[in-house]
C-alpha positions in Angstrom: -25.3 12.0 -21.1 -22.1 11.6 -18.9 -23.0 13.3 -15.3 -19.4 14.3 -13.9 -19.4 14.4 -9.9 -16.3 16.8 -8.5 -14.9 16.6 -5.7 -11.2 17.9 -4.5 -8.4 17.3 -7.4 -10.3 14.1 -8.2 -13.7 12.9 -9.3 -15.8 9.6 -10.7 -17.6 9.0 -13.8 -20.2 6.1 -13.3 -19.9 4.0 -16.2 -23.6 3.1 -15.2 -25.6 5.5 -13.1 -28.2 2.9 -12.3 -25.9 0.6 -10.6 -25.1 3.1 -7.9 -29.6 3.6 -7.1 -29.1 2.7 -3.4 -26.0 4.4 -2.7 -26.7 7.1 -0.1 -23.7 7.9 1.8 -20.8 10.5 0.6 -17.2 8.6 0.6 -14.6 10.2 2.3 -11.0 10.5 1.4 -10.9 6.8 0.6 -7.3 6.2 0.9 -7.4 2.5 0.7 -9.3 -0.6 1.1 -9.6 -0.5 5.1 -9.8 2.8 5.6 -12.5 3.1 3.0 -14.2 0.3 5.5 -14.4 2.3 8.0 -16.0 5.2 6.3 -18.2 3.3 5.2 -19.7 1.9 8.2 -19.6 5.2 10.1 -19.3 8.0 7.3 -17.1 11.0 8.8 -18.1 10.2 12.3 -14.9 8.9 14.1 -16.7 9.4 17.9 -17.9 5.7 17.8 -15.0 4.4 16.4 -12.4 6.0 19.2 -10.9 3.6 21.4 -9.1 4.2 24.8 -11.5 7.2 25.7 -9.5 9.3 23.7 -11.1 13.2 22.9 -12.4 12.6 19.1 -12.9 15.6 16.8 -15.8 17.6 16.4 -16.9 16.8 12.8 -19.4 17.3 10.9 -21.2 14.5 8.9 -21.3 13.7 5.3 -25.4 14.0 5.7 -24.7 17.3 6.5 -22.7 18.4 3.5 -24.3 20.4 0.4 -22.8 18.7 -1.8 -25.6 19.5 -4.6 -25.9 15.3 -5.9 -28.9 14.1 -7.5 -30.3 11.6 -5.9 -29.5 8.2 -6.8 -26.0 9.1 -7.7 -22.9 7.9 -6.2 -20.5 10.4 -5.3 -16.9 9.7 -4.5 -14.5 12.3 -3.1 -11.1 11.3 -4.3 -10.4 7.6 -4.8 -6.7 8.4 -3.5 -5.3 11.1 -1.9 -5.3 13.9 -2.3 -8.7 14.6 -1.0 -9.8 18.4 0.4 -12.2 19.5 1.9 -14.5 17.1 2.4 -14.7 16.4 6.2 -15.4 20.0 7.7 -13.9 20.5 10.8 -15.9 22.7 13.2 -13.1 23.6 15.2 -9.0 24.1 14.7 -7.3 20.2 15.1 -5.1 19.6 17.8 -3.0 16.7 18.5 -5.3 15.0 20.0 -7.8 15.5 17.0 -4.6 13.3 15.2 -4.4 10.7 17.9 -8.0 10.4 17.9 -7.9 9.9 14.2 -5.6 7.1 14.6 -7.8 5.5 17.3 -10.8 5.6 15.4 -9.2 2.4 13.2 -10.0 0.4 16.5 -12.6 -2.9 15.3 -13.8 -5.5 17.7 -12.0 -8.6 16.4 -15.8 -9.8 14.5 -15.2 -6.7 12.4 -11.7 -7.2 11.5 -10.6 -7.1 7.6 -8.4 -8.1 4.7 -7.2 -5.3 2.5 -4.6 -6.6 0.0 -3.0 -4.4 -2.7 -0.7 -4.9 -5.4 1.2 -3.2 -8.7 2.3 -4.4 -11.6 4.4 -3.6 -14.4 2.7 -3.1 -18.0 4.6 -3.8 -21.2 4.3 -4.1 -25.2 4.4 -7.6 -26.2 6.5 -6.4 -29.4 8.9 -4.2 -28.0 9.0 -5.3 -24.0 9.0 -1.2 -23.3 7.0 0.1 -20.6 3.3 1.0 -21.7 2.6 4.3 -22.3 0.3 6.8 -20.4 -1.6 6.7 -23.6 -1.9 3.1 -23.8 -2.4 2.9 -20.0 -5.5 5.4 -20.6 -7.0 2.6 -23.4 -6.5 0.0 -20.8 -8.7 2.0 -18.4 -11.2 3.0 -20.5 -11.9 -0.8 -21.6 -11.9 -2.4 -18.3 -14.6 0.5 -17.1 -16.5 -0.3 -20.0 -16.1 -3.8 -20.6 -16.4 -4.4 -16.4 -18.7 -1.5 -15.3 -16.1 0.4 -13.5 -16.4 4.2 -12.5 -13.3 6.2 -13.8 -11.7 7.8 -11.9 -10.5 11.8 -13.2 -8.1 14.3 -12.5 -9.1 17.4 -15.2 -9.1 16.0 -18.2 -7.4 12.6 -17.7 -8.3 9.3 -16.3 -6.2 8.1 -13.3 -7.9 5.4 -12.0 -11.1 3.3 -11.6 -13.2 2.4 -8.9 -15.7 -0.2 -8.5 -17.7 -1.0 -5.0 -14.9 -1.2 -2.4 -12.1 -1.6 -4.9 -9.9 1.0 -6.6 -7.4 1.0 -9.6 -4.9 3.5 -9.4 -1.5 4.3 -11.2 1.9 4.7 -9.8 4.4 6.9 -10.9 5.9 5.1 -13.9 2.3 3.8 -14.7 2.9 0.6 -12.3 -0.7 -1.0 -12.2 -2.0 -0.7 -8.7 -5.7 -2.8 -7.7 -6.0 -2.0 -3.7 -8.6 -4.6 -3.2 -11.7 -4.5 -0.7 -11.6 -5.3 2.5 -12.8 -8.8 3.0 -13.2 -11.5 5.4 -11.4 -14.5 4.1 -8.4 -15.5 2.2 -10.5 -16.6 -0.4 -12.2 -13.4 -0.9 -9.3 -12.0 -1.3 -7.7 -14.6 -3.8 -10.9 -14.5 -5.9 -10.6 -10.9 -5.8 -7.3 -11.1 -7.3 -8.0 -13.3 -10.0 -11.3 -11.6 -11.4 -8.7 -8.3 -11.4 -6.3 -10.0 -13.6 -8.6 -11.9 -16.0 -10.1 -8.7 -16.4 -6.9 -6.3 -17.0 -5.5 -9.9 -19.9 -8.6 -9.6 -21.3 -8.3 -5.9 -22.9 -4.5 -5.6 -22.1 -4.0 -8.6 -24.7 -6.0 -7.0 -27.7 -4.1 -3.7 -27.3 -1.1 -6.4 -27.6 0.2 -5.9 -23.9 0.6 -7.6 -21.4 1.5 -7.4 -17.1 4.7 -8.7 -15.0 4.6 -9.6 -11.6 8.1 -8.8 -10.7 9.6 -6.3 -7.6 11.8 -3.8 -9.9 11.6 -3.2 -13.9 14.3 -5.6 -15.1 15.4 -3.9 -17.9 14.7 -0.6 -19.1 16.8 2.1 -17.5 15.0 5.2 -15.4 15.0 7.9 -18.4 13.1 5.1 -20.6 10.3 4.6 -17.9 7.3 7.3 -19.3 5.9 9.6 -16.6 2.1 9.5 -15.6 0.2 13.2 -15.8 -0.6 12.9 -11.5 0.0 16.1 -10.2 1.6 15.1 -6.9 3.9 13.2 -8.7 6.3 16.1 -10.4 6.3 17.7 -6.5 8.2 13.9 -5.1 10.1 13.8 -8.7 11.9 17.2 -7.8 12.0 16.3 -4.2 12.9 12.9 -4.0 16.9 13.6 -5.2 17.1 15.9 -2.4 17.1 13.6 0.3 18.3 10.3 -1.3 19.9 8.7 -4.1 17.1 5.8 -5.2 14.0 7.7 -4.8 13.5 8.4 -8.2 13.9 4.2 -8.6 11.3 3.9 -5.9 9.0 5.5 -7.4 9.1 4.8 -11.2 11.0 1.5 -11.2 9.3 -0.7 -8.2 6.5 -2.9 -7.5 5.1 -4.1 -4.5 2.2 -6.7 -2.7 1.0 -5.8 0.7 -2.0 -6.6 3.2 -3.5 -3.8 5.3 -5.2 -5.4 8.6 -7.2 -4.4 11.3 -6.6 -4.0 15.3 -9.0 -3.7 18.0 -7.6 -1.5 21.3 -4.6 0.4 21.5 -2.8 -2.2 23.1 -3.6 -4.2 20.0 -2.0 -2.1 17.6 1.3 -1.8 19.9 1.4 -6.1 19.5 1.1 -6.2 15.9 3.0 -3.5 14.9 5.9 -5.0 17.1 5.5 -8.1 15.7 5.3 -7.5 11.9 8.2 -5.0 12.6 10.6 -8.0 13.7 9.2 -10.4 11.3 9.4 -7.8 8.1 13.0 -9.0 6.9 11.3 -12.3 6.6 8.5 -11.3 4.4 11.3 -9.6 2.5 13.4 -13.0 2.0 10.6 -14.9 1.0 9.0 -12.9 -1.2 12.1 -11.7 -2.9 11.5 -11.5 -6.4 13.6 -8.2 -7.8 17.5 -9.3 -8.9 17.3 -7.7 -12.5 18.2 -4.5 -13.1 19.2 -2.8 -16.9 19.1 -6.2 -18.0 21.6 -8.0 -15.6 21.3 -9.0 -12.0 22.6 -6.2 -9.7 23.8 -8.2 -6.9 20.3 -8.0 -4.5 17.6 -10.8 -4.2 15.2 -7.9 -3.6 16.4 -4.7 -4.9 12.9 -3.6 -4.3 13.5 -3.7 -0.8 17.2 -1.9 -1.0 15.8 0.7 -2.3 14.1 2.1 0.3 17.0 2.2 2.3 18.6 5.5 0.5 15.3 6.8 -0.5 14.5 9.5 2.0 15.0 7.9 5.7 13.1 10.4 7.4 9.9 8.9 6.3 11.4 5.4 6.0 12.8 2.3 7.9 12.5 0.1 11.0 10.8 2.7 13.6 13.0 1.4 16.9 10.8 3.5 18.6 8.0 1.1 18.3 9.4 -1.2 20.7 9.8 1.7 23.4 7.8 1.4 26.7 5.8 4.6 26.0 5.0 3.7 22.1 1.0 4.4 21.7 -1.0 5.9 18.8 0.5 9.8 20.5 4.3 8.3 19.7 3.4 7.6 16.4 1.9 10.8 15.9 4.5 12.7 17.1 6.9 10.8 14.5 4.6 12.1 12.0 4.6 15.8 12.6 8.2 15.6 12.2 8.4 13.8 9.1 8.9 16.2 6.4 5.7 17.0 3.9 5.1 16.4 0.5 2.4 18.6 -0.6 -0.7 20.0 0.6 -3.8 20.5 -2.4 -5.7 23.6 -2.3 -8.1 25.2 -4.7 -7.4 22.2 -7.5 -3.6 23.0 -7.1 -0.8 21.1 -5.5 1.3 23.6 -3.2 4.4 22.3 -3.1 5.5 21.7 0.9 8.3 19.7 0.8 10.6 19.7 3.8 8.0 21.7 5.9 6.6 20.3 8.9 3.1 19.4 9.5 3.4 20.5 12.9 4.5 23.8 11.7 0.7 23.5 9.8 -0.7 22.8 13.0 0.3 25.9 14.1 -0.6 28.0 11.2 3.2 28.2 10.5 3.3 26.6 7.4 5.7 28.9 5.0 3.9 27.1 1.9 0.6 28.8 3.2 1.2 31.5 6.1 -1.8 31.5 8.5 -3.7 28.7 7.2 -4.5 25.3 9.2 -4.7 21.7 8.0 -7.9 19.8 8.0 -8.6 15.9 8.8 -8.1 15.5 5.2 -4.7 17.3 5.3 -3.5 14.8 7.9 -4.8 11.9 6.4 -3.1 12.8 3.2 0.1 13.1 4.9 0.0 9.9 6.8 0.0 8.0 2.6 3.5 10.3 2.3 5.3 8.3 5.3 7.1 5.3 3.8 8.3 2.5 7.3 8.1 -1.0 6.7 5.3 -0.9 8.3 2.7 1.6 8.4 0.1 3.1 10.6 -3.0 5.0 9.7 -6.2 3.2 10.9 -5.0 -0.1 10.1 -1.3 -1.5 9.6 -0.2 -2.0 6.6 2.6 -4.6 5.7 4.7 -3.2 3.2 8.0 -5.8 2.9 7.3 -7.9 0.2 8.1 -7.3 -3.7 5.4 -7.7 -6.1 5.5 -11.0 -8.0 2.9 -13.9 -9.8 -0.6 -14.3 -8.6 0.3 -17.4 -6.0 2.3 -15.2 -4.2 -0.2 -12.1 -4.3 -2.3 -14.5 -2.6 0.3 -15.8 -0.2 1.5 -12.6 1.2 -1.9 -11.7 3.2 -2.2 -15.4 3.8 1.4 -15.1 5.7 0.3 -12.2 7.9 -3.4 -12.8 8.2 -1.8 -16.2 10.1 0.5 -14.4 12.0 -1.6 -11.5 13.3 -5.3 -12.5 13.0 -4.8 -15.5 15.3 -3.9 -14.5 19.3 -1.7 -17.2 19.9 0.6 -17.6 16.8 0.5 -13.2 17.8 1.8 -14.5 21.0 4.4 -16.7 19.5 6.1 -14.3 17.8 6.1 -11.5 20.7 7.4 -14.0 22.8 10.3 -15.5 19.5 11.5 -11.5 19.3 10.9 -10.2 22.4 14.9 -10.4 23.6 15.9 -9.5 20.0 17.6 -6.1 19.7 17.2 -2.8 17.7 20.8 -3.8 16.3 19.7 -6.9 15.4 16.7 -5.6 13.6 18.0 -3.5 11.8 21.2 -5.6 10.4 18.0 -7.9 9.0 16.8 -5.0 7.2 19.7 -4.1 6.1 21.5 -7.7 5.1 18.0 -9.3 3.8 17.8 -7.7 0.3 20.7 -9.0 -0.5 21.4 -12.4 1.0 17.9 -13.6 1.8 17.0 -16.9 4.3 21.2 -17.3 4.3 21.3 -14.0 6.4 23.2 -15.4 9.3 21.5 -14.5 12.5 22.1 -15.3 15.8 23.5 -19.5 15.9 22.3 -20.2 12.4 20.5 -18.7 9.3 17.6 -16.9 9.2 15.5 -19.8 7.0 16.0 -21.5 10.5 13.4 -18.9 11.6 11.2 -18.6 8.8 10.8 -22.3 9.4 9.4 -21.7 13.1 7.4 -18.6 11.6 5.8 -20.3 8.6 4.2 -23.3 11.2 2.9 -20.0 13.5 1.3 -18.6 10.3 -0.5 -22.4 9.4 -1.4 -22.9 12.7 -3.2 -19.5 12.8 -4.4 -20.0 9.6 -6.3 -23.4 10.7 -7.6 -22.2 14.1 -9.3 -19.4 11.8 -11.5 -22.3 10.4 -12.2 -21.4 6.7 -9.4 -23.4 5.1 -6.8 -20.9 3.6 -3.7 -22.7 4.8 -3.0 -23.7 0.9 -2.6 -20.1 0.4 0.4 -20.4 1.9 1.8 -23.4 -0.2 4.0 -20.4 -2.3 5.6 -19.6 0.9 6.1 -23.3 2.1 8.2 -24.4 -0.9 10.6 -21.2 -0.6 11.1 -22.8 3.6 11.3 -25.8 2.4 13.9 -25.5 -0.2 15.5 -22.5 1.0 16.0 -20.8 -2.8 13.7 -17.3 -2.7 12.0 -16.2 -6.2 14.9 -14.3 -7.2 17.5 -17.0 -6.9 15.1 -19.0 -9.0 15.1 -16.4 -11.6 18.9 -16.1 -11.4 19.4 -19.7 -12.0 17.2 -19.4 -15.1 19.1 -16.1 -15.9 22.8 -18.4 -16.0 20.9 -21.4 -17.7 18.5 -22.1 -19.8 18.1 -17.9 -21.0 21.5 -18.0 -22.0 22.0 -14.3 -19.7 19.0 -12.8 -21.5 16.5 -11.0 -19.0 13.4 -11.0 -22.0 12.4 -14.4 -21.0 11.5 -12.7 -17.5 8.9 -11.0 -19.3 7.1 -14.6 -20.7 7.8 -16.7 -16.9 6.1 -13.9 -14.7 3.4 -13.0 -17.1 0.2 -12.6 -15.7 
């Protein structure tokens, strides 16, 4: 007998009910792989967590819930958002209920994380086209069988899988997404990594497809790319050509590979956000790995990355703000409130929201629902709708990078784990961009997707930087002690040469394919 556990729009089918016999705790609104973490450790408390004194809502604990499961059953609420309900508020939020929320992410520096996540692009062997939901569904159903996953449902249909700490989920064009658990080491994570893939090859390749590790499809055109059945999806299809002209690409046409990492105080999360903020153009460069698109190179080393710069800029871009004086978990917040909403799910239905203001919600002012107010769950929900190069929620997530081969999926959270983790390579960097300007941020962001490390900046190029960069990340990397600088051999050899993972693939693209892009489809197989 299958023993189906709701929750919300989603819910999880254990594959094996006695693996989950010690499981006692409820999940909440696991998000991602660091923010699951921290549920985890203190499930729907966030009083402990707070840091800076801060009020912290009054909530009530998981323990607490009826939740009618039978003992010795896991129970997951939503592996990704949406999630309702859940967390109970005892009281109406306020915005310090929000900042609070934020503040909770706050770790002592023993307790700090590696969250890594990445997509992929599935394919026929025959035919190159995109998978098909259909097929994707196949796909999911072996690995939960073959692997002992949960699945992961939404009605009727399989969206995703969980197992432990780790989630599969599906992006809008059926882009193959493992967020990974949080960890301690690099190696963790790279081992992580490759038991995902040998798993996904090993039923992908007797269903005769297979995965790319590429930032944007290469060559199949928007209308060709099939639609997955995820409810929040059609609101952001209608939405997205609203308020930009590549939105649609973003969301059915990209891939991406990005760490989520910890802080411990306030002032903490002000260093490294500043810091990953100035050094995100670089993480762009050398990860660069999107110059295809229809079948011909469209002019950008990461197109990826372009994208998002006419995809709706009121939820993304540089945040100059960041670098103000005043900038603190109740900055960021504010900028949140303001940044238009997707969705908000009630009663197993999506109610579409777009446009409308969460601080509206706050206020019971929501037109979408008149009178109603948002939960903790709301709010979190939200907070996966805002799209900057880098994000907070309670953690900061690194989101520059295209997706790309499974070196490189190790490399990327070796390159900020280096940079961030370790105080004085932290230091290094505040003190390398501290006299650099907005303007000069931003013309990074903006130049980067399309000329790489040859971006001119200031006396000389920007691989001039990365050079200075790159040593910061080893040296952090070594005074960690666990030996993961090799993680970052990817990265060297991009320094070292100067020639990014797209200009690689375009010299292959003018020589030895003879201008066909289906050989792209054999070099970045997984």
């Amino acid at each position: 007998m299958t023993l189906v556990s709701k929750a919300g729009p989603s819910y999880c089918i254990p594959t094996e009910i006695s693996r989950s016999k010690n499981a006692q705790n409820v999940v909440i609104g696991m998000a991602s792989s660091i923010d699951a973490s921290k549920l985890k450790e203190t499930p729907a408390r966030f009083s402990s967590l707070s840091c800076n004194s801060r009020k912290t809502p009054q909530i009530l604990s998981s323990e607490s819930l009826s939740v009618g499961m039978k003992r010795g059953h896991r129970f997951v609420v939503a592996a990704s958002p949406p999630t309702e309900d859940a967390v109970i508020a005892t009281e109406p939020l306020t915005k310090e209920d929000l900042i609070a929320y934020l503040a909770s992410g706050c770790k002592p520096k023993e307790n700090w994380r590696i969250g890594t996540e990445h997509e992929k692009f599935g394919f026929e062997n025959g035919t190159l086209r995109p998978m098909k939901y259909e097929q994707i569904a196949e796909l999911l159903h072996g690995i939960a069988e073959r692997f002992d996953w949960d699945k992961i449902m939404e009605g009727d249909t399989i969206i995703g899988l969980k197992q432990g700490m780790q989630s599969i989920s599906l992006e809008p064009g059926g882009q193959f997404e493992l967020s990974g658990a949080p960890v301690e080491t690099l190696h963790q994570t790279c081992a992580e990594v490759n038991s995902h893939l040998y798993q996904v090859k090993a039923v992908a390749e007797e269903m005769g497809t297979g995965f790319l590790g590429i930032g944007f499809q290469p060559k199949w055109a928007l209308k060709e790319i099939p639609i997955m059945p995820k409810g929040r999806y059609d609101i952001m299809r209608n939405y997205m050509p609203k308020v930009g002209s590549l939105g649609l690409d973003m969301m059915f046409r990209t891939c991406t590979v990005q760490v989520n990492l910890d802080f411990s105080s306030e002032a903490d999360m002000i260093r490294k956000f500043r810091a990953s903020l100035a050094l995100q153009p670089i993480a762009t460069a050398l990860f660069a790995n999107s110059p295809f698109t229809d079948g011909k190179p469209n002019g950008y080393l990461s197109m990826r990355s372009h994208i998002w710069t006419d995809t709706d800029n009121n939820r993304a871009g540089m945040l100059p703000f960041v670098f103000d004086d005043t900038f603190g978990f109740e900055q960021y917040v504010d900028y949140a409130l303001d940044v238009p909403m997707y969705f908000v799910y009630r009663k197993k239905k999506y109610i579409d929201c777009t446009g409308m203001s969460f601080r509206d919600f706050l206020a019971g002012r929501l037109p979408c629902i008149p009178g109603e107010l948002p939960t903790l769950n709301d709010w979190e929900n939200h907070l996966t709708t805002i799209f900057p190069e880098v994000r907070l929620k309670r953690y900061l997530e690194m989101r520059g990078a295209d997706g790309g081969p499974w070196r490189r999926l190790c490399a990327l959270p070796a390159f900020w784990v280096g940079l961030l983790y370790d105080e004085d390579s932290l230091q290094s960097v505040l003190d390398m961009t501290a006299d650099w300007t907005s303007e000069e941020r931003q013309m990074l962001r903006n130049k980067v997707p399309r000329t790489g490390l040859k971006t001119p900046f200031r006396d000389g190029l920007l691989r001039h930087v990365a050079e200075e960069v790159l040593k910061l990340a080893k040296d952090g990397l070594e005074r960690r002690g666990f030996k993961e600088v090799a993680f970052l051999n990817a990265v060297a050899e991009v320094v070292s040469t100067g020639i990014t993972p797209a200009e690689q693939l375009l010299e292959l693209y003018h020589g030895k394919w003879g201008q066909s892009i289906d050989p792209v489809f054999e070099e970045l197989l997984y």
